[in-house]
TORVO-321055 format. One record per residue (C-alpha): residue in one letter; z, x, y; residue number from 1. Coordinates in steps of 0.2 Angstrom, whole numbers. Example, Ala and Ser with C-alpha at 12.3 -4.5 7.8 and 13.67 -1.06 7.14 Angstrom:
2
<type->A; c3->39; c1->62; c2->-22; seq->1>
<type->S; c3->36; c1->68; c2->-5; seq->2>
end
This chain:
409
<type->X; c3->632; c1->569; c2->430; seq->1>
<type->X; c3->631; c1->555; c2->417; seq->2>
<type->X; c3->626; c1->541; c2->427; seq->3>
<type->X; c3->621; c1->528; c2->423; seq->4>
<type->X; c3->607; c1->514; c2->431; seq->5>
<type->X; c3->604; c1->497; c2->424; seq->6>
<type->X; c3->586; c1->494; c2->427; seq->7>
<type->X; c3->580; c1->476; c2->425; seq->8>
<type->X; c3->563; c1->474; c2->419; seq->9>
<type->X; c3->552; c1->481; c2->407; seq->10>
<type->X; c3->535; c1->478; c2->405; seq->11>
<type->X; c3->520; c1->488; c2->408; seq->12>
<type->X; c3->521; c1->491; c2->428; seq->13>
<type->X; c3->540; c1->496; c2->424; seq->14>
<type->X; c3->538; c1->509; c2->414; seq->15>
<type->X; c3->532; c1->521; c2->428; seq->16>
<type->X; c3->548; c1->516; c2->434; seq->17>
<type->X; c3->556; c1->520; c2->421; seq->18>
<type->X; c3->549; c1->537; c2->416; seq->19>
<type->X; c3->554; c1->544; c2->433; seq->20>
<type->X; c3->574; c1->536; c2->431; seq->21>
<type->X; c3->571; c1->548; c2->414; seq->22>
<type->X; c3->568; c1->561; c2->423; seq->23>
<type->X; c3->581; c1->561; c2->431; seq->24>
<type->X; c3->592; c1->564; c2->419; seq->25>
<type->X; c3->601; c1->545; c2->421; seq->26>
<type->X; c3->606; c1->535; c2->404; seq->27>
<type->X; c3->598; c1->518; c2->406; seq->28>
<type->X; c3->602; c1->502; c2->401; seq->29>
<type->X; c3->585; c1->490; c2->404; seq->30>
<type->X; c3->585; c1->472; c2->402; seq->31>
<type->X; c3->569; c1->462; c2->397; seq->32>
<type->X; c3->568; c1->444; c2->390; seq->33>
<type->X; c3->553; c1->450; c2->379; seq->34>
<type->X; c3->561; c1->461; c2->364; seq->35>
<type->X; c3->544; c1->469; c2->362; seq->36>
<type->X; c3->544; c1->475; c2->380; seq->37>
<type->X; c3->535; c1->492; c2->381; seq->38>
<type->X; c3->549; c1->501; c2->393; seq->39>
<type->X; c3->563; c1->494; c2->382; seq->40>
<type->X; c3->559; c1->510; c2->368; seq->41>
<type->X; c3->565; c1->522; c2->382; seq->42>
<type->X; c3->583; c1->513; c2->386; seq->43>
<type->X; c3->597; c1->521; c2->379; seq->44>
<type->X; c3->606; c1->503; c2->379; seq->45>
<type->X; c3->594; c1->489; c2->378; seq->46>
<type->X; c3->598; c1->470; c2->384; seq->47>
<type->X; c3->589; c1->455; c2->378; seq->48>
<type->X; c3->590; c1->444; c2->391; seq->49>
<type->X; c3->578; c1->435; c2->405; seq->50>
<type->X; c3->577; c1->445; c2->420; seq->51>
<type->X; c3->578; c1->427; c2->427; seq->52>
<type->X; c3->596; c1->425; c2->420; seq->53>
<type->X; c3->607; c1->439; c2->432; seq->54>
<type->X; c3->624; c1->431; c2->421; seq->55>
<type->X; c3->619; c1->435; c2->404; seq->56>
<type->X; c3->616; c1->452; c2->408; seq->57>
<type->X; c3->629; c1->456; c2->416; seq->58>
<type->X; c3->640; c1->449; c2->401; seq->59>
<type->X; c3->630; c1->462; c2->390; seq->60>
<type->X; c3->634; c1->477; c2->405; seq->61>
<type->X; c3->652; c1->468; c2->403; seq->62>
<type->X; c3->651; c1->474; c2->385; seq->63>
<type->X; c3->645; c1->489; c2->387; seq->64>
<type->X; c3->657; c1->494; c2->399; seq->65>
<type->X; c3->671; c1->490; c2->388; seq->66>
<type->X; c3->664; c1->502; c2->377; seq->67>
<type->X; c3->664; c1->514; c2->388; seq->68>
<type->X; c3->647; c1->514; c2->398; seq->69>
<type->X; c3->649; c1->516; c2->417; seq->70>
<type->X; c3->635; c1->507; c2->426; seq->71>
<type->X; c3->631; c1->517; c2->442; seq->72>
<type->X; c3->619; c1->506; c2->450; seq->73>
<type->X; c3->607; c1->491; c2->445; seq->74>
<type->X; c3->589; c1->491; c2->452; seq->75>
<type->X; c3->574; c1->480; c2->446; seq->76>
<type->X; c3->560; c1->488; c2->443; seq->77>
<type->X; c3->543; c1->479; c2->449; seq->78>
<type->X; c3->551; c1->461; c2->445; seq->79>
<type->X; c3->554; c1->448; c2->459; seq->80>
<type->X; c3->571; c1->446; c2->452; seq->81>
<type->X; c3->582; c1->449; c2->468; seq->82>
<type->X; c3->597; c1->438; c2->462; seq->83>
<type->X; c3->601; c1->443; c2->446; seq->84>
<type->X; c3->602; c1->461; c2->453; seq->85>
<type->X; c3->613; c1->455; c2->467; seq->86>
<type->X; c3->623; c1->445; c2->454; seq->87>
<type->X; c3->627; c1->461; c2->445; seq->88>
<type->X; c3->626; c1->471; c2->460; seq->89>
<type->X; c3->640; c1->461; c2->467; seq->90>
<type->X; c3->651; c1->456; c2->453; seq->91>
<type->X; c3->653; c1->477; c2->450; seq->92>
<type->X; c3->654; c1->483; c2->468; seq->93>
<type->X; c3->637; c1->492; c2->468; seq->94>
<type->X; c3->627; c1->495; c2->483; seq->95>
<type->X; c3->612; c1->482; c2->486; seq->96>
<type->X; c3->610; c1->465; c2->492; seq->97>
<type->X; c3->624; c1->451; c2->497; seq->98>
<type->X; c3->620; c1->434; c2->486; seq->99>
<type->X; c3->614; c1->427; c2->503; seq->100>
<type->X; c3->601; c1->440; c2->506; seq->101>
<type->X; c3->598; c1->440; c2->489; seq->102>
<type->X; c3->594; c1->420; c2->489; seq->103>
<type->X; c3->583; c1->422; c2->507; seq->104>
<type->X; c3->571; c1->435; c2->500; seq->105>
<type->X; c3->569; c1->423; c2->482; seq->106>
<type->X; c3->568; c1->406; c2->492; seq->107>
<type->X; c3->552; c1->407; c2->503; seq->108>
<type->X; c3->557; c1->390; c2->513; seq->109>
<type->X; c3->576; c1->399; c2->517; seq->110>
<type->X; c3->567; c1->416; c2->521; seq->111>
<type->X; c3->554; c1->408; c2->534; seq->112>
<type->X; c3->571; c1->397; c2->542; seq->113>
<type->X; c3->580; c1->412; c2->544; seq->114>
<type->X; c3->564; c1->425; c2->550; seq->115>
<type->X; c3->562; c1->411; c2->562; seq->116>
<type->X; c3->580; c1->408; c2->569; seq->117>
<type->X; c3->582; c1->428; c2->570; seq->118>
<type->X; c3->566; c1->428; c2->582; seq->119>
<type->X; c3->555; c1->435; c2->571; seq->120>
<type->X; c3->535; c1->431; c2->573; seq->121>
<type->X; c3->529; c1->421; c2->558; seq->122>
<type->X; c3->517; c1->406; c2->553; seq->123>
<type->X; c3->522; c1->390; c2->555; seq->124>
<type->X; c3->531; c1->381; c2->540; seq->125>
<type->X; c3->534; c1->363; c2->532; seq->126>
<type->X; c3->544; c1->359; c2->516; seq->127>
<type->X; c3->533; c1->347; c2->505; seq->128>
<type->X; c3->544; c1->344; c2->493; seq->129>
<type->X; c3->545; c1->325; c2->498; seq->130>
<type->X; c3->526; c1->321; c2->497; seq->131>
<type->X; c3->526; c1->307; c2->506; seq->132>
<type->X; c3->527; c1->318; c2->521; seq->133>
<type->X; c3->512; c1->328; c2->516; seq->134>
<type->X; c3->498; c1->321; c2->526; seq->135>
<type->X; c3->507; c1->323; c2->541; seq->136>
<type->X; c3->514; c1->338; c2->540; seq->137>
<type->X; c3->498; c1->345; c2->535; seq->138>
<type->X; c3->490; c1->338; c2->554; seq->139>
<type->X; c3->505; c1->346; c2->562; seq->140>
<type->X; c3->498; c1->363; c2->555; seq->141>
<type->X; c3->481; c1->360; c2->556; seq->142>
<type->X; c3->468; c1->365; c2->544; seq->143>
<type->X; c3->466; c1->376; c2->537; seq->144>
<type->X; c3->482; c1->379; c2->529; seq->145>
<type->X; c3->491; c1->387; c2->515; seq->146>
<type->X; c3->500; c1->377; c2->502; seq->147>
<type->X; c3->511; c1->386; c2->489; seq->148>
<type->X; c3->526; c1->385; c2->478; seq->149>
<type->X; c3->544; c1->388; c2->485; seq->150>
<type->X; c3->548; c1->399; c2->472; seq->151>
<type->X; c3->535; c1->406; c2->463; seq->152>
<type->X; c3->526; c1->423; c2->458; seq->153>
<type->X; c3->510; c1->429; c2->458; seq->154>
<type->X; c3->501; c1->421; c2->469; seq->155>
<type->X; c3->505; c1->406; c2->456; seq->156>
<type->X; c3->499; c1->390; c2->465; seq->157>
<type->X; c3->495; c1->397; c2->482; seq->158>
<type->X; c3->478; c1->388; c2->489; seq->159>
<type->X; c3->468; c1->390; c2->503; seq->160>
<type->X; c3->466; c1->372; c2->511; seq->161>
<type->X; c3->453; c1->367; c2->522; seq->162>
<type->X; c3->455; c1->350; c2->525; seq->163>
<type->X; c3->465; c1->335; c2->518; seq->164>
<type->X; c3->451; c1->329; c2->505; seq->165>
<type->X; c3->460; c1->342; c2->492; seq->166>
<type->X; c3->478; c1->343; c2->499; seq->167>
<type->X; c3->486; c1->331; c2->486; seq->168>
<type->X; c3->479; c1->336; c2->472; seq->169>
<type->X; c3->485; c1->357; c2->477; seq->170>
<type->X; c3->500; c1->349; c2->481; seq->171>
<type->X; c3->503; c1->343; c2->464; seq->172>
<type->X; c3->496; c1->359; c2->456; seq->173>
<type->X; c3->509; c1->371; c2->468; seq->174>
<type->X; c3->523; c1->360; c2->462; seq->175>
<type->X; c3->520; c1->363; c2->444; seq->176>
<type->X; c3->518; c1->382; c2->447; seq->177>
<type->X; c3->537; c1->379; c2->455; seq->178>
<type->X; c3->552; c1->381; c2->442; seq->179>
<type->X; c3->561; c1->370; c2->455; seq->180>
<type->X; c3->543; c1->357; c2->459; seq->181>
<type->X; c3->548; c1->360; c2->479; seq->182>
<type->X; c3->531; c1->365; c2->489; seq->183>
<type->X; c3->527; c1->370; c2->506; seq->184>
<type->X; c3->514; c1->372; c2->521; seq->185>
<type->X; c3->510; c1->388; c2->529; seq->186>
<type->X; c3->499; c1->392; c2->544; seq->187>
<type->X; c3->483; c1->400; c2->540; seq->188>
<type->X; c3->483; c1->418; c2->547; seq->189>
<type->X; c3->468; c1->425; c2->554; seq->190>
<type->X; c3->468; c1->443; c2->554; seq->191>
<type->X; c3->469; c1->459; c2->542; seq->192>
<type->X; c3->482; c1->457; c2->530; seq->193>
<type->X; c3->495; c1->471; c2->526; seq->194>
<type->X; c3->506; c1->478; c2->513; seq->195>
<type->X; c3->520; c1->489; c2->516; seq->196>
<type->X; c3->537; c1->495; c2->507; seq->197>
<type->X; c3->549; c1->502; c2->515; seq->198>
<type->X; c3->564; c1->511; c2->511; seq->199>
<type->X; c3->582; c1->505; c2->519; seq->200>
<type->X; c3->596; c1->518; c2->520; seq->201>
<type->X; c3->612; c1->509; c2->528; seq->202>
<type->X; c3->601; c1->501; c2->539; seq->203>
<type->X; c3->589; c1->516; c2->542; seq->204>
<type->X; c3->572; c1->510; c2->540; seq->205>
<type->X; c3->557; c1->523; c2->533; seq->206>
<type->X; c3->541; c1->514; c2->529; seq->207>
<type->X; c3->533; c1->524; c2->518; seq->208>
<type->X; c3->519; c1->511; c2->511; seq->209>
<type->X; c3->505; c1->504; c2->522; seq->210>
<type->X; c3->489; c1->498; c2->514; seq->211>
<type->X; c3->474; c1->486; c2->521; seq->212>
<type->X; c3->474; c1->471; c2->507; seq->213>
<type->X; c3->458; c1->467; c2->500; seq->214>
<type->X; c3->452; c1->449; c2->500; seq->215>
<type->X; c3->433; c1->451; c2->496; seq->216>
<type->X; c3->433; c1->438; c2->482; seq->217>
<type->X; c3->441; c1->425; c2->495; seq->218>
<type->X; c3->422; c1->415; c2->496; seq->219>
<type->X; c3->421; c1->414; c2->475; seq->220>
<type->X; c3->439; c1->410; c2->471; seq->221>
<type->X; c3->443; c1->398; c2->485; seq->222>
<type->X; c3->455; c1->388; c2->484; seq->223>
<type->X; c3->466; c1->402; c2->476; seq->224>
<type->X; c3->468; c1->418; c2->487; seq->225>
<type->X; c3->465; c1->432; c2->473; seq->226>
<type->X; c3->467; c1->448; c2->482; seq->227>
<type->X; c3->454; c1->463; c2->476; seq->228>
<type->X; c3->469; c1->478; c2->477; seq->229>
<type->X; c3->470; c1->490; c2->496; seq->230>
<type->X; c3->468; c1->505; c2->502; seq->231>
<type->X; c3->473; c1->516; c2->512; seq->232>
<type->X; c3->477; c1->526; c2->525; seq->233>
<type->X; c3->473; c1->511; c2->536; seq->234>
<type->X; c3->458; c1->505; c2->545; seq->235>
<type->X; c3->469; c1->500; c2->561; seq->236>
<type->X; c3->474; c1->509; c2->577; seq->237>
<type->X; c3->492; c1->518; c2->575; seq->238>
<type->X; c3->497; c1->507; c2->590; seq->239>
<type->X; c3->493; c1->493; c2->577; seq->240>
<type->X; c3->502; c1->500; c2->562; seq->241>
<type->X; c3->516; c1->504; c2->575; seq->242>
<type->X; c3->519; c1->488; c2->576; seq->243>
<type->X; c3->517; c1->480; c2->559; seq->244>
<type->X; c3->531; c1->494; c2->553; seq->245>
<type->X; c3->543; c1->488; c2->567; seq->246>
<type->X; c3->541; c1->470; c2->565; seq->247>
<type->X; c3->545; c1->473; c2->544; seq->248>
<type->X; c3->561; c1->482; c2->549; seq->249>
<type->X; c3->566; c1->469; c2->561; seq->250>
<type->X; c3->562; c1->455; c2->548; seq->251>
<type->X; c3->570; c1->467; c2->534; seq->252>
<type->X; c3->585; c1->469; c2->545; seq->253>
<type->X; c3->586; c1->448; c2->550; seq->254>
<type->X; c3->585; c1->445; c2->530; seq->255>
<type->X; c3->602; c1->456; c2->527; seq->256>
<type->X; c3->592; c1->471; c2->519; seq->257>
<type->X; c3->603; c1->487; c2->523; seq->258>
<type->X; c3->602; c1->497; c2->506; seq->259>
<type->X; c3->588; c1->496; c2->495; seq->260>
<type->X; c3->570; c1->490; c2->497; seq->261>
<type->X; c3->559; c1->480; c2->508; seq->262>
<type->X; c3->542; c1->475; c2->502; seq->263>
<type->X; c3->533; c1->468; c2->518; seq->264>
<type->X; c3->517; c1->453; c2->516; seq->265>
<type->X; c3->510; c1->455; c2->534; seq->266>
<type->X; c3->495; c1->450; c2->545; seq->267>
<type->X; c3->490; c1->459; c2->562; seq->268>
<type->X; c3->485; c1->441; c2->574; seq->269>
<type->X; c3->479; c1->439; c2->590; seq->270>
<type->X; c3->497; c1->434; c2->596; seq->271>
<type->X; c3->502; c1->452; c2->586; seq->272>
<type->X; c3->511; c1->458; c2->570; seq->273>
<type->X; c3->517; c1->442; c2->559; seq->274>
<type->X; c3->526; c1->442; c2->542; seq->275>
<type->X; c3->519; c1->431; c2->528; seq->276>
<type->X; c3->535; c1->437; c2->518; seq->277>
<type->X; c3->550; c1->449; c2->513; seq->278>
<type->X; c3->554; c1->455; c2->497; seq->279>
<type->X; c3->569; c1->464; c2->493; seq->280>
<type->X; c3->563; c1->474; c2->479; seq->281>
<type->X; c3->551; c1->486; c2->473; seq->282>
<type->X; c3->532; c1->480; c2->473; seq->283>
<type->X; c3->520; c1->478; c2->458; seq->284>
<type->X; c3->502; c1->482; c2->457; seq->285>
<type->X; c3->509; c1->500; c2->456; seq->286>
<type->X; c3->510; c1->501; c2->474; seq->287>
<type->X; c3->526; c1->510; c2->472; seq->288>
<type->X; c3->527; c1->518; c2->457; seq->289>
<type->X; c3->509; c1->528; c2->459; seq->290>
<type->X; c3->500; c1->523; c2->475; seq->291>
<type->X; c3->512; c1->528; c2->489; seq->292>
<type->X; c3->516; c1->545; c2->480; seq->293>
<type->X; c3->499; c1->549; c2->477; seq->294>
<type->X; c3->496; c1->546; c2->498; seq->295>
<type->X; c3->512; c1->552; c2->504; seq->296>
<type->X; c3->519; c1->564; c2->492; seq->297>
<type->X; c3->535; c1->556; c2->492; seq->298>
<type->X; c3->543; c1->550; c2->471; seq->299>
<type->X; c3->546; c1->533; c2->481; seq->300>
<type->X; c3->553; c1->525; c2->464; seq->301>
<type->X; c3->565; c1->540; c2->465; seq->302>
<type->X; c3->571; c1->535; c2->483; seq->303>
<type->X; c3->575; c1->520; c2->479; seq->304>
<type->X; c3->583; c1->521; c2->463; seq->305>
<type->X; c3->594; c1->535; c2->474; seq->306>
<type->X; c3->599; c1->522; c2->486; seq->307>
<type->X; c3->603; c1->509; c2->471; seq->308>
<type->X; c3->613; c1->522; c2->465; seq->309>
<type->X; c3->624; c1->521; c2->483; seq->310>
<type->X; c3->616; c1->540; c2->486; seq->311>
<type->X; c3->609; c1->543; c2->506; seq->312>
<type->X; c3->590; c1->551; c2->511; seq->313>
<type->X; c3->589; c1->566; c2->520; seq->314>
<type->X; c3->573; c1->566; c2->532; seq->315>
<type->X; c3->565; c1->579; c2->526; seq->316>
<type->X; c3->564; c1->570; c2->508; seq->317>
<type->X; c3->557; c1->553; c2->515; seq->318>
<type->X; c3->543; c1->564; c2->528; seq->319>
<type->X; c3->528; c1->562; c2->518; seq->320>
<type->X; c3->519; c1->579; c2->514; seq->321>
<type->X; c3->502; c1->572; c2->514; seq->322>
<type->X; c3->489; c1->558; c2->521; seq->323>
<type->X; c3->478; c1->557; c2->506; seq->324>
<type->X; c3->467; c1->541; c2->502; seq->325>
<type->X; c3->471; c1->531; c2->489; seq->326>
<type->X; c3->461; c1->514; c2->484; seq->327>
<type->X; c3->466; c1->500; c2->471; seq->328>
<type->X; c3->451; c1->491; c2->464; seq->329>
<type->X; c3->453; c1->474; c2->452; seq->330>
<type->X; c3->440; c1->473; c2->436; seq->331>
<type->X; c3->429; c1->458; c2->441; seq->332>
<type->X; c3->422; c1->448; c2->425; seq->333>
<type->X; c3->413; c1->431; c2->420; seq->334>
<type->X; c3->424; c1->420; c2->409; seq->335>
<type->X; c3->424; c1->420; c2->391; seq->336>
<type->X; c3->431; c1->426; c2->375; seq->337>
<type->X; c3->431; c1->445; c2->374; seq->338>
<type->X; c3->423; c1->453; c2->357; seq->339>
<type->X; c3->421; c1->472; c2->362; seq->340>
<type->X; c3->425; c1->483; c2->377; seq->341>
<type->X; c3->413; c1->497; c2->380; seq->342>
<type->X; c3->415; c1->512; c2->394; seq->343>
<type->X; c3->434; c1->512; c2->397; seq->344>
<type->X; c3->437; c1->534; c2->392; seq->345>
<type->X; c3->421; c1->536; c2->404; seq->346>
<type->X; c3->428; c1->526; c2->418; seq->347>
<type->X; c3->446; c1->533; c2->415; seq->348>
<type->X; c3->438; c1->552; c2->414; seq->349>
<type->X; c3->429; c1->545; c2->432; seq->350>
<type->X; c3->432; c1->558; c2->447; seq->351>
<type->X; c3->446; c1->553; c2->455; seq->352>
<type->X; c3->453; c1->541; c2->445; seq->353>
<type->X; c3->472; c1->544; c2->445; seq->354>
<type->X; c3->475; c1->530; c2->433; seq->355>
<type->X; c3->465; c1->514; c2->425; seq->356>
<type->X; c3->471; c1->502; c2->415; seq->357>
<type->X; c3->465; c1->485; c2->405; seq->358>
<type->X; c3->475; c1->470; c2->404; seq->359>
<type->X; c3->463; c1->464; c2->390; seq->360>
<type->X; c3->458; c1->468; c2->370; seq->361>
<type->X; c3->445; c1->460; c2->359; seq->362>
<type->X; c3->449; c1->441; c2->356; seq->363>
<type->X; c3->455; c1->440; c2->374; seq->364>
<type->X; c3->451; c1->423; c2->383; seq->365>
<type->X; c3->444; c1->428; c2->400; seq->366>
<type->X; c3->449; c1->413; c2->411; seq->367>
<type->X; c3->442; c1->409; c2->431; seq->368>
<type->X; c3->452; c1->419; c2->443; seq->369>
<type->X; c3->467; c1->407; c2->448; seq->370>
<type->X; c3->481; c1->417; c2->452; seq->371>
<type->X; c3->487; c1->436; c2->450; seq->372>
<type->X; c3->493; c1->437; c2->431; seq->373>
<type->X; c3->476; c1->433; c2->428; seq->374>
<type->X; c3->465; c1->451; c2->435; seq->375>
<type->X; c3->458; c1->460; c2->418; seq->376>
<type->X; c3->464; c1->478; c2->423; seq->377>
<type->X; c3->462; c1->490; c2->436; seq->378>
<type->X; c3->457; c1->507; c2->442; seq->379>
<type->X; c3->465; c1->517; c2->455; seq->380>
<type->X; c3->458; c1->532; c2->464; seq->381>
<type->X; c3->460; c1->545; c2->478; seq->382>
<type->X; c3->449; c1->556; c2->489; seq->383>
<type->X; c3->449; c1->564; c2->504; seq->384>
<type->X; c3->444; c1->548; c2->514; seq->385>
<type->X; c3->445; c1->530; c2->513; seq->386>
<type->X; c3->427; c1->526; c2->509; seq->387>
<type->X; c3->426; c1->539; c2->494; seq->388>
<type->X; c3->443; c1->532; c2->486; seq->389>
<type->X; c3->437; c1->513; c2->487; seq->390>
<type->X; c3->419; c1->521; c2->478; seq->391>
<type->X; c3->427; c1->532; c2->466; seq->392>
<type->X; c3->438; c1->516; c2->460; seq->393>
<type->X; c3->422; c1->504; c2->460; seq->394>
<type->X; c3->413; c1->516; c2->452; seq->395>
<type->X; c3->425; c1->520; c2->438; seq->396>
<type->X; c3->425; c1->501; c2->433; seq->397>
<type->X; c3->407; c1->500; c2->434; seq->398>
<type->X; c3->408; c1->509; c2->419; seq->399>
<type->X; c3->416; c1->496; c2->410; seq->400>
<type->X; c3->406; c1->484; c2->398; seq->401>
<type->X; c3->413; c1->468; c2->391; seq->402>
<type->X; c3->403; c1->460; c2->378; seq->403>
<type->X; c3->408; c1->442; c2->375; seq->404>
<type->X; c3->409; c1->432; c2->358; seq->405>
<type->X; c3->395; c1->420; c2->358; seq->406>
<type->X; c3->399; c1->402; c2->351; seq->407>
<type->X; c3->392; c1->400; c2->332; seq->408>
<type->X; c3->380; c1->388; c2->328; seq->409>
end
């Protein structure tokens, strides 16, 4: 009774969060740098502060507490904010991460040394932070490669390389998209990409997530990697999915993840299940807040606030109750300056849409696809199979017209 979470994060994505840490009857003290955060409206103590800067929010939970406020638990909510969590976590002997965990699942160069000293299968790897030994790492990999910001979000940066003509130039480009300007090389993966979440109860595993990724844009946006949203259930053999589940808990478990979340990149190769990376949080692109409860039945936002909260699962709450298929599609539009946007109640009244929304407004500047933050809105969908969900959600943004501000004589 009374408890209290400190949620960090906000923004639009967190507010599905949000409403279900409302419902159940928790006070709530969120933290967002942005004052004019949507989700801030619901907190019953709001923080200013930069979901970057772990510190200055816990001086504000600090002062709260000396008011009086108990702060039960700390979770973020769809923000790759894994240290400051574990800074407060830690500093008020609340369950979650350690700091080293914390740093290995924020620093993509220390989680790829530490997958790959625990034996777990990954690509290879090559700081590129000193360019001069950019050329010849490159040729140690081979082409083609991936080259992508230490510690960036996004999909900021990451390119698709297919030989060294390019490699400097995305090289400088990663390192701007860096706050700290390190960079590095990855394999290129062959194989059908994964996302999975799972939730982690002292070290109990229950991946509850599994969705094929969707890279149908890959030929236009080359050298960035824009994914088009997932499905599922999958397309694989369960033998496959099998293993892609067990390789994620092993890496989950070899990254220090014991209580709380692990949000799983990962490709199915020819050598087997490989992960790309680890996160320990909650996902975006409402994988968590809406699309594993629409497959599975299970509130996995409520979970995993209850593990943040120091509470344990019972089986029968993580069993999923349902197989339904659910599909994520991304709005796909020419560049230019938005003056009107026709079709959105019709595509949102769509069968099977469960939920669309629109990044963009008139005015809006509709850029070439180059990373994540960029996709215009979405729509997702469910049905009774695969194929009928990925419909329903193209067809629901079919209906969507943009009419563009044409440039005045």
């Amino acid at each position: 009774m009374n408890r209290t979470l400190l949620i960090i994060g906000a923004g639009i994505e967190a507010c599905e969060g949000i409403k279900i840490a409302k419902a159940m009857d928790l006070k709530l003290i969120i933290a967002d740098g942005n004052p004019a955060a949507p989700g801030l409206a619901m907190a019953d103590w709001p923080i200013v502060a930069s979901t970057y800067d772990g510190e200055a929010i816990l001086a504000q939970a600090r002062e709260l507490m000396a008011r009086g406020v108990t702060v039960d638990g700390v979770i973020a909510m769809c923000a790759d904010v894994p240290l400051s969590v574990a800074i407060i976590s830690n500093a008020l002997g609340l369950p979650g991460l350690s700091l080293e965990s914390a740093f290995w699942v924020s620093d993509k160069l220390a989680m790829k040394a530490r997958l790959q000293a625990e034996g777990i299968p990954i690509p290879r790897f090559a700081d590129v932070s000193d360019k001069s030994t950019l050329a010849e790492r490159a040729r140690a990999i081979g082409f083609p490669l991936i080259i992508k910001p230490v510690d960036s979000r996004g999909a900021r940066g990451v390119q698709l390389i297919d030989n060294a003509n390019g490699l400097e130039a995305a090289c400088a480009l990663a390192a701007r998209e860096s706050p700290t300007g390190r960079v590095m090389l990855e394999e290129y993966l062959s194989g059908p990409q994964f996302s999975t979440e799972t939730l982690v109860d002292d070290g109990r595993c229950y991946t509850l997530g599994f969705a094929d990724r969707n890279y149908e844009w890959l030929a236009r946006t080359k050298p960035f990697i824009i994914e088009n949203g997932g499905d599922a259930p999958t397309g694989v053999s369960p033998e496959i999915k099998a293993e892609v589940n067990a390789t994620v808990e092993r890496a989950a478990a070899a990254l220090g993840i014991r209580q709380g979340v692990a949000k799983g990149d990962m490709v199915y190769t020819t050598q087997g299940a490989k992960v790309i990376e680890i996160a320990g949080r909650l996902s975006g692109g409402f994988f968590s807040t809406t699309q594993i409860p629409l497959s599975t039945g299970v509130n996995f936002i409520e979970k995993a606030i209850k593990l943040a909260l120091g509470e344990h699962l019972s089986e029968a709450e993580v069993t999923p109750s349902r197989n339904r298929a659910v599909a994520i599609r991304y709005l796909d539009l020419q560049p230019g300056k938005v003056d009107a946007i026709h079709g959105e109640a019709a595509a949102r009244a769509s069968a099977g849409v469960e939920m669309l929304t629109l990044f963009i407004e008139p005015g809006s500047m509709i850029r070439p696809l180059a990373n994540h933050t960029q996709r215009a809105g979405f729509a997702i969908a469910s049905a009774d199979d695969k194929h009928n969900a990925i419909e329903r959600a193209k067809a629901a943004l079919a209906l969507i017209s943009i009419e563009y501000e044409t440039a005045k004589p």
